[in-house]
Backbone bond lengths (Angstrom), bond angles and torsions (degrees), N, CA, C in turn:
res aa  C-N    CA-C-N  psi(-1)  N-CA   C-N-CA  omega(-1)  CA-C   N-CA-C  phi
1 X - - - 1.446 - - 1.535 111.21 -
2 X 1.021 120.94 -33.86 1.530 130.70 -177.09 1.374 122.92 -92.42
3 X 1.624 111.33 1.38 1.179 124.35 -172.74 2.204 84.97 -101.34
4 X 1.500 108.61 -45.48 1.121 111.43 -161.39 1.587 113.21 -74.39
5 X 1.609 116.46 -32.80 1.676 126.95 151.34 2.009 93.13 -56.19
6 X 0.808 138.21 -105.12 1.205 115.57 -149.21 1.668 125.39 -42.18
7 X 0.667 106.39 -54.42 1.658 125.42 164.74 1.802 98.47 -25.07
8 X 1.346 129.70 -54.71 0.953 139.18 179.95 1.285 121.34 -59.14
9 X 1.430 99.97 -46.18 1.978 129.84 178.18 1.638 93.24 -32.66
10 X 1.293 82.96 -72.38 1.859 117.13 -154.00 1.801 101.02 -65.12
11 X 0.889 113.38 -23.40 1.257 119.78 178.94 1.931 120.97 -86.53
12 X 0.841 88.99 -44.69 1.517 113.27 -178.86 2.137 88.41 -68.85
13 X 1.124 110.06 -67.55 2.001 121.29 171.12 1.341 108.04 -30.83
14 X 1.226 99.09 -73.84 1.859 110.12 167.72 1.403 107.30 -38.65
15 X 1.291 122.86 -93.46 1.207 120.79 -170.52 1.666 131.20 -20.75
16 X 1.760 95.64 -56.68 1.883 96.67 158.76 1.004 139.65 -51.70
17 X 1.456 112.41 -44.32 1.108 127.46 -168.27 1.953 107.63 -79.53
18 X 1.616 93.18 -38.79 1.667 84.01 -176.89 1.742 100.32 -83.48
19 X 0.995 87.84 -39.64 1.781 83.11 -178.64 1.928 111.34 -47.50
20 X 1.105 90.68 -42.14 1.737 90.33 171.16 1.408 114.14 -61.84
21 X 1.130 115.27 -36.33 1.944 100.64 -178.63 1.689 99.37 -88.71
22 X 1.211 146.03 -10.16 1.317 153.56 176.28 1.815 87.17 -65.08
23 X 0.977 107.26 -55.34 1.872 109.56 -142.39 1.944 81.85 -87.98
24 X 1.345 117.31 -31.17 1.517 105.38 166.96 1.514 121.18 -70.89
25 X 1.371 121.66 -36.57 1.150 103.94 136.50 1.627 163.68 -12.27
26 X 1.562 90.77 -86.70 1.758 98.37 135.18 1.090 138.93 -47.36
27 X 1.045 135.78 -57.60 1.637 132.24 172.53 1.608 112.03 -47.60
28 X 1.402 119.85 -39.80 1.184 125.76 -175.65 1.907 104.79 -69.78
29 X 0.818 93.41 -42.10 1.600 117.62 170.76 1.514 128.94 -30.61
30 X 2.033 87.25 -58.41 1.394 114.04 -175.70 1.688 102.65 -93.35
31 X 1.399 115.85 -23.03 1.370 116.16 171.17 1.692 97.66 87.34
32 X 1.495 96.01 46.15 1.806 95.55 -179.11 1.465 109.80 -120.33
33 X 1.518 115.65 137.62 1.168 114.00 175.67 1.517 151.46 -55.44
34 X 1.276 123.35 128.99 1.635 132.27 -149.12 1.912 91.94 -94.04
35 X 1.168 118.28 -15.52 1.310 120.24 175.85 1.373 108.45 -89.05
36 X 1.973 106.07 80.34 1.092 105.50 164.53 2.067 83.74 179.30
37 X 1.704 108.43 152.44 1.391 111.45 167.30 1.358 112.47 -12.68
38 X 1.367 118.72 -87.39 1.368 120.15 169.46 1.880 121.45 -14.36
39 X 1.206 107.73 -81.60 0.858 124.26 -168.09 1.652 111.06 -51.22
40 X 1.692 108.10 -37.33 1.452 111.05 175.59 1.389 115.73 -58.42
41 X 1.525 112.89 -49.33 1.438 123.52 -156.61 1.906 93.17 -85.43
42 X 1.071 111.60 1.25 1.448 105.82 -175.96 1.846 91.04 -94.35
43 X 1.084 118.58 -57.42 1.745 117.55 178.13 1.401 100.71 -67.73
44 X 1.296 150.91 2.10 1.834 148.81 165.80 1.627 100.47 -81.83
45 X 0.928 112.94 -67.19 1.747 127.35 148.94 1.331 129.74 1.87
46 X 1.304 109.66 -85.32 1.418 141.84 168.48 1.282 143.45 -131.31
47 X 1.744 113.20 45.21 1.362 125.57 139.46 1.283 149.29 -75.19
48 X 1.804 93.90 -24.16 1.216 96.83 148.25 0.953 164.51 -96.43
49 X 1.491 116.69 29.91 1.309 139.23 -167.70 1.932 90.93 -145.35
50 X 1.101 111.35 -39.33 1.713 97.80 170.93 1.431 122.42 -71.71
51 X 1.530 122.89 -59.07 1.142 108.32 153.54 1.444 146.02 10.45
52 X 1.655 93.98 -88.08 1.588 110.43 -167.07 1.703 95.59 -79.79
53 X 1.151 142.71 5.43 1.506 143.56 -171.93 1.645 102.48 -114.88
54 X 1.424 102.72 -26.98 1.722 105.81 173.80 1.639 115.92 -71.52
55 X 1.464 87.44 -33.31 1.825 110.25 177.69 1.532 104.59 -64.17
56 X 1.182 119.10 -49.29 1.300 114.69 -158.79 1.603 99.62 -96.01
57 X 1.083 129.53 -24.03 1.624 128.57 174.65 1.339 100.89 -67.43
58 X 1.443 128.78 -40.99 1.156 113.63 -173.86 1.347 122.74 -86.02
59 X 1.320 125.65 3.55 1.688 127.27 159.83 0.916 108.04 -98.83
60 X 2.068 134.73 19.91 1.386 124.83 157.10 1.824 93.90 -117.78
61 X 1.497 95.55 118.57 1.796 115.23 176.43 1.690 106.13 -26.02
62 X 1.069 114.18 137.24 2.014 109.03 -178.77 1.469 112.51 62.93
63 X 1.081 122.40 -26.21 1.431 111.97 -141.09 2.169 84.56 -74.17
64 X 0.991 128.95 -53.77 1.555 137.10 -171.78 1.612 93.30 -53.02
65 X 0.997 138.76 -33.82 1.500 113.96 -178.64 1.299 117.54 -55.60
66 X 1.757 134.49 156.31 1.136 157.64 -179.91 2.173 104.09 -54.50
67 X 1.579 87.13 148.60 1.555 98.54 177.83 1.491 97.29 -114.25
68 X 1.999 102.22 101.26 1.346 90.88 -170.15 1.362 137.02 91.57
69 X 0.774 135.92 -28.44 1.998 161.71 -139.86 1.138 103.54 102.87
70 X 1.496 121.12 -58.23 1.357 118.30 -157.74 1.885 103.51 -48.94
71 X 1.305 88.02 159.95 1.816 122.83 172.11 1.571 99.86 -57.08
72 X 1.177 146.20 108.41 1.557 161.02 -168.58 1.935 96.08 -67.01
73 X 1.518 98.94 -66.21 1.826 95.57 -173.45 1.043 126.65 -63.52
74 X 1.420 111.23 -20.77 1.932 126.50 173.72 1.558 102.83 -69.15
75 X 1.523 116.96 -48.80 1.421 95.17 -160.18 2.057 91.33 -86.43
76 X 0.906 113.01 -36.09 1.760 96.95 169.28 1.071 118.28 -42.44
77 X 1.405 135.66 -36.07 1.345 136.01 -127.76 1.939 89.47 -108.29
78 X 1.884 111.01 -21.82 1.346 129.36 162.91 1.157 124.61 -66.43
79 X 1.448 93.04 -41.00 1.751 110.24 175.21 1.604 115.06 -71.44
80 X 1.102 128.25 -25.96 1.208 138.77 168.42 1.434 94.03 -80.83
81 X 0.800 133.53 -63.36 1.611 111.01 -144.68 1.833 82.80 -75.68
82 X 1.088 152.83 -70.92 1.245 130.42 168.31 1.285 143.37 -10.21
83 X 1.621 106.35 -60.21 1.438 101.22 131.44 1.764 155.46 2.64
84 X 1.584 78.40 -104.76 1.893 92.28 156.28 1.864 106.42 -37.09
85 X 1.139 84.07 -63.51 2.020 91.21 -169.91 1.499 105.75 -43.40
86 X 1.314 120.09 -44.89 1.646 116.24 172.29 1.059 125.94 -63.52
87 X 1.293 106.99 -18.22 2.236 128.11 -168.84 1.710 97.97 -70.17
88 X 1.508 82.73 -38.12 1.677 112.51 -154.72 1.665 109.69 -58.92
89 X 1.728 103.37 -56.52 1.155 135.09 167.32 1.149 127.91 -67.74
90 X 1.519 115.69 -13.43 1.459 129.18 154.00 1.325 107.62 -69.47
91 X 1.261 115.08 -65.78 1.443 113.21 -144.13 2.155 103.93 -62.56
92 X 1.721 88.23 -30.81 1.811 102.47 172.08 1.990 111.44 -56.36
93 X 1.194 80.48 -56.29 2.129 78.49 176.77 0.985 107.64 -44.36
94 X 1.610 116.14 -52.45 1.526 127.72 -159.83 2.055 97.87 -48.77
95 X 1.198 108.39 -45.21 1.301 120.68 -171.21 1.517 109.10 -47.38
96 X 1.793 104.51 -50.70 1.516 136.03 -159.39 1.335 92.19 -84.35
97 X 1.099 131.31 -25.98 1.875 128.71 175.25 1.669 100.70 95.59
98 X 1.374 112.76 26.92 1.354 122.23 -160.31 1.318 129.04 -120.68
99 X 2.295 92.37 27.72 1.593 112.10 -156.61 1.397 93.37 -77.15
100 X 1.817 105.79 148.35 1.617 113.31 145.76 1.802 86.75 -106.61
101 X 1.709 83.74 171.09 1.421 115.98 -177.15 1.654 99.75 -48.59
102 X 1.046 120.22 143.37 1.507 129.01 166.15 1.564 139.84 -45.74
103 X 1.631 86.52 -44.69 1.420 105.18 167.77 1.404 130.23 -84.81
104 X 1.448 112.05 -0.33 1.339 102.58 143.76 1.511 134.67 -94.36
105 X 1.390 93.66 24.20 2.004 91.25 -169.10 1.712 94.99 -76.40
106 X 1.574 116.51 -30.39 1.392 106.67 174.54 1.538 131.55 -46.82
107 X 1.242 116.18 -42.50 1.282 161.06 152.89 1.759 102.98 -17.80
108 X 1.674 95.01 -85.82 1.611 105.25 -178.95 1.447 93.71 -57.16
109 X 1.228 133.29 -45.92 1.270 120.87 -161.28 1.819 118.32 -57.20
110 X 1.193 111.65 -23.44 1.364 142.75 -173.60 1.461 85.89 -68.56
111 X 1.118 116.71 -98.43 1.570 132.84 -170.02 1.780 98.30 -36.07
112 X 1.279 129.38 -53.81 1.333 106.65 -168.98 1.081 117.29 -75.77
113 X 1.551 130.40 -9.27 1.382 147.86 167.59 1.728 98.87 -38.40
114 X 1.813 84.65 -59.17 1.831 103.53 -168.09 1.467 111.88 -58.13
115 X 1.488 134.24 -43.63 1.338 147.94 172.46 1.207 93.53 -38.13
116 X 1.310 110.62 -65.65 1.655 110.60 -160.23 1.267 121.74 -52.95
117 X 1.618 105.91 -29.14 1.665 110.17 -163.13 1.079 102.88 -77.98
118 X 1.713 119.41 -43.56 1.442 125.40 175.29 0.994 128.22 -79.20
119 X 1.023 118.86 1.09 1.750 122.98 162.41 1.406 112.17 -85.90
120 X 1.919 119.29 -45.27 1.122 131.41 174.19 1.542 102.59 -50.22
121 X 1.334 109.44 -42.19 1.677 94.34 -166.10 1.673 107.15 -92.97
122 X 1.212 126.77 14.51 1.536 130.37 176.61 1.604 92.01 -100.37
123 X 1.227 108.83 -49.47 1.991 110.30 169.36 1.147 118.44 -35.21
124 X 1.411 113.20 -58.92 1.356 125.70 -157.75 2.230 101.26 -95.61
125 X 1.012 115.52 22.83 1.494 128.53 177.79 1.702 91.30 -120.54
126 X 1.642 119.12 -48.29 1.712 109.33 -161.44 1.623 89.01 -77.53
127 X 1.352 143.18 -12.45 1.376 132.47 -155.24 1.964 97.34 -95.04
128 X 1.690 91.32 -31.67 1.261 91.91 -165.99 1.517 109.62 -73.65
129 X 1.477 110.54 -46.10 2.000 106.79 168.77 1.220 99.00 -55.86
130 X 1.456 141.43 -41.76 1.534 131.44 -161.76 1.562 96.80 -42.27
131 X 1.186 95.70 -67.43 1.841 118.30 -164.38 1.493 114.77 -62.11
132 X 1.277 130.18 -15.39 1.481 155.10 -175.73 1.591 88.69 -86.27
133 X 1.007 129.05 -42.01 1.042 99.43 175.17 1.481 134.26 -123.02
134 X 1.780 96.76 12.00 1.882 100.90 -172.01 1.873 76.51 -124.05
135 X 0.996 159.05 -15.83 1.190 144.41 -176.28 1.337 126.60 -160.86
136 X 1.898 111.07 52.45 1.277 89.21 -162.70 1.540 116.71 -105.93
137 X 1.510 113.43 73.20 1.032 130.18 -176.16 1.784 114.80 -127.00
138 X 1.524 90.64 -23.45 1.513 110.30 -167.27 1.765 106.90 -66.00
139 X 1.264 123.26 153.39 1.765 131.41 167.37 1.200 106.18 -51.67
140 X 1.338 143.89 -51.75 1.219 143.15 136.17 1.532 128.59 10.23
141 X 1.162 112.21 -83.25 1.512 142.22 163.62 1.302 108.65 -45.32
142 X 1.289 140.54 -53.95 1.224 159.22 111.56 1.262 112.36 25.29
143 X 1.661 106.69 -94.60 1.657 118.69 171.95 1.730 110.76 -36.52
144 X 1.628 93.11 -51.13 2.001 87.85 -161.00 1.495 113.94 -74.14
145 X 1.819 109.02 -10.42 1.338 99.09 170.86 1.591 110.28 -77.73
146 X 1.420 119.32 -19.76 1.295 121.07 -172.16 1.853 112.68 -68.71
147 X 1.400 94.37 -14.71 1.507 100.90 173.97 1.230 123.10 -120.40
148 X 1.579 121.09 -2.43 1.308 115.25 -173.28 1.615 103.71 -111.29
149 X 1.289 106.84 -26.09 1.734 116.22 -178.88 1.539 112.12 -51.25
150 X 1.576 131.00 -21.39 1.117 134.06 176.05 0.999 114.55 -89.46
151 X 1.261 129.80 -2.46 1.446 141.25 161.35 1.725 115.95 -82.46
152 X 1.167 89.75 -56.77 1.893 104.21 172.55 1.028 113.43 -65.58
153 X 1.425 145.09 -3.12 1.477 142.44 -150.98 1.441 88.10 -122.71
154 X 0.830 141.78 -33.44 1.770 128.71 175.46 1.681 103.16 -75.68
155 X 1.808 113.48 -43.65 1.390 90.17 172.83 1.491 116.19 -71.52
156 X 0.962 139.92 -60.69 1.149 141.90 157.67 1.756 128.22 11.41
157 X 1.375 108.88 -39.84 1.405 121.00 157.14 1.422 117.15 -84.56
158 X 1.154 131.20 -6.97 1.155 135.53 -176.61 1.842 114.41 -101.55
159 X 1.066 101.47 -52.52 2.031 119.08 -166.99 1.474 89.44 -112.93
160 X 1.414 98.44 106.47 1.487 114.46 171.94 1.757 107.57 -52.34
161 X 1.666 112.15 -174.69 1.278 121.79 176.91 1.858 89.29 -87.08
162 X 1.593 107.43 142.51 1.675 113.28 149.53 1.574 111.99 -98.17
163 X 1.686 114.82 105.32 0.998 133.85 -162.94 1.501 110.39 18.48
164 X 1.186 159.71 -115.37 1.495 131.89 157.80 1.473 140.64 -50.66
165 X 1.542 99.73 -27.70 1.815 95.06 174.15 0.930 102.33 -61.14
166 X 1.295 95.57 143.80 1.972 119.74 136.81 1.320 117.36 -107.72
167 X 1.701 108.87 112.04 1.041 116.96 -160.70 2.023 104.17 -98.46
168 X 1.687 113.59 25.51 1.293 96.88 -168.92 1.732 106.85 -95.10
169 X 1.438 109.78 4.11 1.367 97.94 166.42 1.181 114.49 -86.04
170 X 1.441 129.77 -11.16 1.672 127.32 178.95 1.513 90.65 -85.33
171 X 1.070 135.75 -45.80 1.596 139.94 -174.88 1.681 93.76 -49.34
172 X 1.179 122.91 -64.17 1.438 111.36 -171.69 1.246 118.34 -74.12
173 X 1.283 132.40 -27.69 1.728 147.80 157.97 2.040 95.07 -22.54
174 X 1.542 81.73 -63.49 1.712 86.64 -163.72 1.490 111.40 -53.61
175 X 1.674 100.15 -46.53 1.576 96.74 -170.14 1.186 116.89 -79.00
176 X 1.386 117.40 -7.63 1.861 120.85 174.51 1.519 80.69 -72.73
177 X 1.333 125.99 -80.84 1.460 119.54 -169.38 1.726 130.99 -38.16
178 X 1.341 109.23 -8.17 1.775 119.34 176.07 1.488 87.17 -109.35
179 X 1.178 138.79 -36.03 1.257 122.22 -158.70 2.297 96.09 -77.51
180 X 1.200 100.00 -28.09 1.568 101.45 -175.54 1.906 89.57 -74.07
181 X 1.125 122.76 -73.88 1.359 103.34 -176.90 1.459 134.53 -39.17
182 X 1.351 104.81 -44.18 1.777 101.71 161.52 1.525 101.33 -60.60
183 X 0.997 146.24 -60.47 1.563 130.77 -168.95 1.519 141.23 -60.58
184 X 1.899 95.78 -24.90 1.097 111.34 135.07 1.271 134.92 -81.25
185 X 1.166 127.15 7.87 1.563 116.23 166.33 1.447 113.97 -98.12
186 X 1.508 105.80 -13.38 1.690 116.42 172.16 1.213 123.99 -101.57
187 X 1.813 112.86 -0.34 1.392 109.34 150.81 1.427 109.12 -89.22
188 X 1.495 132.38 -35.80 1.747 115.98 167.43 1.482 101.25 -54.35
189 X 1.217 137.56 -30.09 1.814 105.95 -172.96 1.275 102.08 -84.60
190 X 1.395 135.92 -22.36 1.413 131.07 166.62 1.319 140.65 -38.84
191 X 1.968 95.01 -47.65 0.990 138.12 -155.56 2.079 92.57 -89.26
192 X 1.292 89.66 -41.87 2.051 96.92 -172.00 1.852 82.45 -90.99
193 X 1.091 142.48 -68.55 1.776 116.53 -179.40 1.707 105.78 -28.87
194 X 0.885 109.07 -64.64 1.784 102.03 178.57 1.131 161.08 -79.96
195 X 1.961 87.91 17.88 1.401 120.04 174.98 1.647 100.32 -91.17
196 X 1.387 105.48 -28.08 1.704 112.41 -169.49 1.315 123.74 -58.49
């Protein structure tokens, strides 16, 4: 029981904390403004671990350029704290008699990185219809179109309007939601290759 309260702790920690440099990432991404709640509690979050990793990437040649577009030290700085969280969850099994090999904690750490992003970005799609339709006037509403509209804009050419809906945020709902099941079904074959 006390393995499963902590386990939770650390998980629930992780999650904010990496999810906050993920979504700083993104925002930087989408080219959306940090001058706002959001944006504050996203740099309270993860400055201190982006920061000092921006510092040091950038006195190794290349190493500070973007993964992708995205911001390079934000999504490391996710990957680490995921990381740690697997180190974390190792060292607890280890307790429970419930070790895998070590060298795959990098591994899981990878994949829960991935959970996060795709969950973050199925979050940040249900917040945006939330607000579309109880407040969409608010700074709020605002921000999440600044990050979710680049998502909707490819469906959007594709799935016409139904007489007023726009049905491309349920269109992407689904495929964030198939894209997490394919990714979980390719971290269990990962996971069973490296039990072998």
């Amino acid at each position: 029981m006390l393995y499963q309260i902590i386990s939770y702790v650390l998980e629930t920690v992780a999650a904010v904390v990496a999810g906050a440099c993920l979504l700083r990432a993104f925002m930087q991404y989408c080219r959306a403004p940090f001058s706002n709640p959001i944006g504050e509690m996203v740099f309270a979050l993860s400055n201190w671990l982006v920061l000092p990793l921006r510092k040091t990437m950038g006195q190794i040649k290349g190493a500070g350029k973007g993964l992708g577009g995205l911001d390079g030290p934000s999504v490391i700085a996710a990957y680490l704290i995921e990381l740690a969280h697997a180190v974390l969850l190792w060292v607890l099994a280890g307790a429970n008699h419930q070790l895998a090999p070590l060298g795959d904690v990098p591994v899981f750490a990878l994949f829960a990185l991935g959970r996060l992003a795709l969950s973050g970005l199925t979050g940040l799609v249900m917040f945006y219809v939330i607000l579309s339709w109880l407040n969409p006037a608010s700074q709020a509403f605002g921000l999440l179109s600044r990050l979710v509209e680049p998502l909707l804009e490819p469906i959007r050419r594709v799935v016409p309007l139904f007489g007023q809906i726009d049905l491309s945020p349920f269109v992407v709902f689904v495929l964030l939601n198939i894209a997490s099941m394919v990714w979980a079904g390719l971290q269990n074959a990962v996971v069973q290759a490296l039990s072998l």
